[in-house]
N, C-alpha and C positions, 0 to 999 in steps of 0.2 A: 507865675509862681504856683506851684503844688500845696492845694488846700489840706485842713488836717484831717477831711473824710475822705481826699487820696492815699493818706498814710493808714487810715482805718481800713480800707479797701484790701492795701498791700497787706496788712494783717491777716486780713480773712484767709485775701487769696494764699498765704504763703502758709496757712495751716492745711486750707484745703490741696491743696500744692504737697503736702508734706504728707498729709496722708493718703490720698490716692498712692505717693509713691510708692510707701510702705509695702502695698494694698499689692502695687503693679511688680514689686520687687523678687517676689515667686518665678513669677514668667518670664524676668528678663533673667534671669537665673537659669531657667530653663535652657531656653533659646543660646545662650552664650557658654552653658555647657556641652548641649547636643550640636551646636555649631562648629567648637572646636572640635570633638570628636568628629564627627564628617568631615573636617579638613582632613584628618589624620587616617580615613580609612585605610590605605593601602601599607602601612606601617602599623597598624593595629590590629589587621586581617577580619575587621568589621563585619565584610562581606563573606565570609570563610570560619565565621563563629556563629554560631546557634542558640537561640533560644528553645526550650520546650515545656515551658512553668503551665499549667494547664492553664489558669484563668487567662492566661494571656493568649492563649491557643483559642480558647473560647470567646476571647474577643474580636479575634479575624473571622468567627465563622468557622471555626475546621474543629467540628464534633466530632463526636464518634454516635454511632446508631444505636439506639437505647436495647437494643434487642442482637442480641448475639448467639447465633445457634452454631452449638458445637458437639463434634463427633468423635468420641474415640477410635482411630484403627490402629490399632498393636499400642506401641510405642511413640504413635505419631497423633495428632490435633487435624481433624479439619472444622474450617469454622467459616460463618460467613455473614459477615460486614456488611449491610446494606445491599448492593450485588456484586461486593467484590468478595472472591475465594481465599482462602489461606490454607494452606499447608502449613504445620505448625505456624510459625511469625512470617515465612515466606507468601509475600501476594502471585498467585498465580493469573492466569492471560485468561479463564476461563469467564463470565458472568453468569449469573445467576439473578432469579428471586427468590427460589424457593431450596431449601435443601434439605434433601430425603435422606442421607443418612453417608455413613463409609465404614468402609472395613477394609482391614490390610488381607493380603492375601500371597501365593508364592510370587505372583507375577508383578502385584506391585500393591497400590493405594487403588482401590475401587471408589470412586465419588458418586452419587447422586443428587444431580438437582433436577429442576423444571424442565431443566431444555437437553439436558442428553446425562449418556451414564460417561463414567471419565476413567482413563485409568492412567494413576502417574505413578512414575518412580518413586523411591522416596527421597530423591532428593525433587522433587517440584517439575520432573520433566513429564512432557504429556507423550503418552505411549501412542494411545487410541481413544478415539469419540464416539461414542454411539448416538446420533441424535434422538429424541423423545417430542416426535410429535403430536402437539395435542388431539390434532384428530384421530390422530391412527391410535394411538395410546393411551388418550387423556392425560391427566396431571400423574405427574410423580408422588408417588405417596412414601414410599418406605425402600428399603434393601437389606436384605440378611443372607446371610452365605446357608446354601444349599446344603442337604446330605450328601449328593452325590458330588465327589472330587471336582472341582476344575469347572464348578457350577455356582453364581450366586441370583437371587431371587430381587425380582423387584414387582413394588407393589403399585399397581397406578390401579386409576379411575376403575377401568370398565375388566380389569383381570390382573391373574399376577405371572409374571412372565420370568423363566428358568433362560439365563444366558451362560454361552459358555462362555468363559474366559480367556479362552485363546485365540477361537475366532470370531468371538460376540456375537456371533449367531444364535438368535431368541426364538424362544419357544412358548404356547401359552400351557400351563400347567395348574392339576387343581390346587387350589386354593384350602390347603391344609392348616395346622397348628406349626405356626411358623415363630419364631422368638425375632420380632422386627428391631433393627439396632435403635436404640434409643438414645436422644440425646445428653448432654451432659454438662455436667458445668466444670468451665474452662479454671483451671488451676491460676493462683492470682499472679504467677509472673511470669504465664504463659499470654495470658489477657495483657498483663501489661505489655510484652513486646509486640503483640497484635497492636496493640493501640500506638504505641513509636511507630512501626509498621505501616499504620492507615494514615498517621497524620505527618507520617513521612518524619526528616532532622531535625523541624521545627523551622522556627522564623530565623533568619537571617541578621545579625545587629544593627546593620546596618540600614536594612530596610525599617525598620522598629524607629532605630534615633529620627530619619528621615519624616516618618509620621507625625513624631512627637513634636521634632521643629515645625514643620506646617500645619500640624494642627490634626492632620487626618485618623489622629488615632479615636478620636473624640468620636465619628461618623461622618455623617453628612455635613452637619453644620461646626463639625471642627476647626476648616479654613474661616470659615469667617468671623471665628472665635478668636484667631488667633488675628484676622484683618483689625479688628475690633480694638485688639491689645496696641497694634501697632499705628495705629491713628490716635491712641489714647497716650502712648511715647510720646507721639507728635504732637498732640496738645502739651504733654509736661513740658517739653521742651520749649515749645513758644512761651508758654504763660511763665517759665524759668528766665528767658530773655526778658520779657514785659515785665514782670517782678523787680530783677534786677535795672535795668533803666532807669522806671519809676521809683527805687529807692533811692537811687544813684541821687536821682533830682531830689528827693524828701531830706535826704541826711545833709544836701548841702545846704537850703533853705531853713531845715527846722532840722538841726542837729540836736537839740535836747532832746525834742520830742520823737526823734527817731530811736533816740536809747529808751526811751519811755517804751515805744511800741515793738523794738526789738525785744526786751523782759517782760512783754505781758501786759502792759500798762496800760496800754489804748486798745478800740474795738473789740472791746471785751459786752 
């Protein structure tokens, strides 16, 4: 027969029981939201709809470069992203570290960086390369279009060298009072389509719910955050069969004192 500090026990445990659950009912909330969504991806087009909230961008990791250099030529933006190129919002195939400057011109977009002079259309196609290497040339410093027609000037290390534009055949020339293109700051929803642009359509929804249910959004120790929750079900659940059992026997033995400890009355 079931003693009255059995019935006191069941007390305790069914508060503690009651609020863990509380406690635990966030999560299973969670999990039984983002669950049914992932059954329904293909009908919800899950994986064919996009996130792009920044904070959420910033919590995969997918920044943008604190530092963004940008060049007026005519009508057009070049700018450059960590080592990637941009023609206005278009990412071009070229790399970069360093960029010396652009200027539009008849024949197209002149680009300067570190590792060659560029010439593209103005739609992002590349005409012609000129590579710029450091020994023969040193670093890329600057570019400004020449007096003389179908000429523009680039500035490096050890001289400043006159290229034609049509056959990029370079020349070294003196080093006169030259107005070098200077850079500029990028208009804000011109910057904003760079940044779509570098961080690409964003996250996927489906890859997002998939995190959230296992936990990985959290980082490293998110899975096991989420192992944690789900051993912590499994204990509600057993101590919910235990609970009940052990009442089961209390109410049939001490039926008074089982309404006593159901309102509060005992193990207090």
């Amino acid at each position: 027969m079931p003693s009255i500090d059995s019935a006191r026990w069941i007390g305790r445990w069914r508060r503690l029981h009651r609020r863990t659950g509380v406690c635990a009912a966030l999560v299973v909330l969670i999990l039984v939201l983002t669950g049914i969504l992932l059954n329904h991806t293909d009908q919800l087009h899950l994986n064919r709809r996009f996130l792009q909230y920044e904070w959420l961008l910033n919590l995969y990791d997918i920044h943008l470069p604190e530092n963004i250099g940008s060049y007026r030529a005519g009508d057009h933006w070049v700018s450059l992203l960590g080592d990637q190129l941009f023609l206005d919002d278009r990412p071009l195939a070229e790399r970069a570290d360093k960029l010396g400057g652009a200027l539009l011109a008849d024949q197209g977009v002149f680009v300067a960086t570190d590792r060659a002079l560029l010439l593209y259309t103005r739609t992002g196609e590349l005409v012609e390369r000129k590579p710029i290497t450091r020994q023969r040339y040193g670093q890329m410093l600057a570019i400004a279009p020449a007096k003389v027609a179908g000429r523009v000037l680039l500035e490096l290390d050890n001289a400043v060298y006159q290229v034609d534009t049509n056959t990029f055949e370079s020349e070294p020339v003196q080093n006169g009072f030259t107005e070098w293109v200077q850079p500029e700051t990028l208009p804000t929803e011109m910057r904003n389509a760079i940044a779509r642009s570098y961080r690409g359509i964003g996250l996927p929804i489906e890859r997002v719910l998939l995190d959230v249910h296992s936990g990985r959004i959290l980082g490293r120790w998110g899975p096991y955050v989420v192992d944690a929750f789900a051993l912590l079900f499994l204990g509600l659940a057993g101590t919910g069969v235990w609970m009940w059992w052990r009442s089961h026997r209390v109410a049939r033995h001490w039926p008074e004192r089982w309404k006593q400890l159901r309102h509060g009355g005992l193990g207090r």
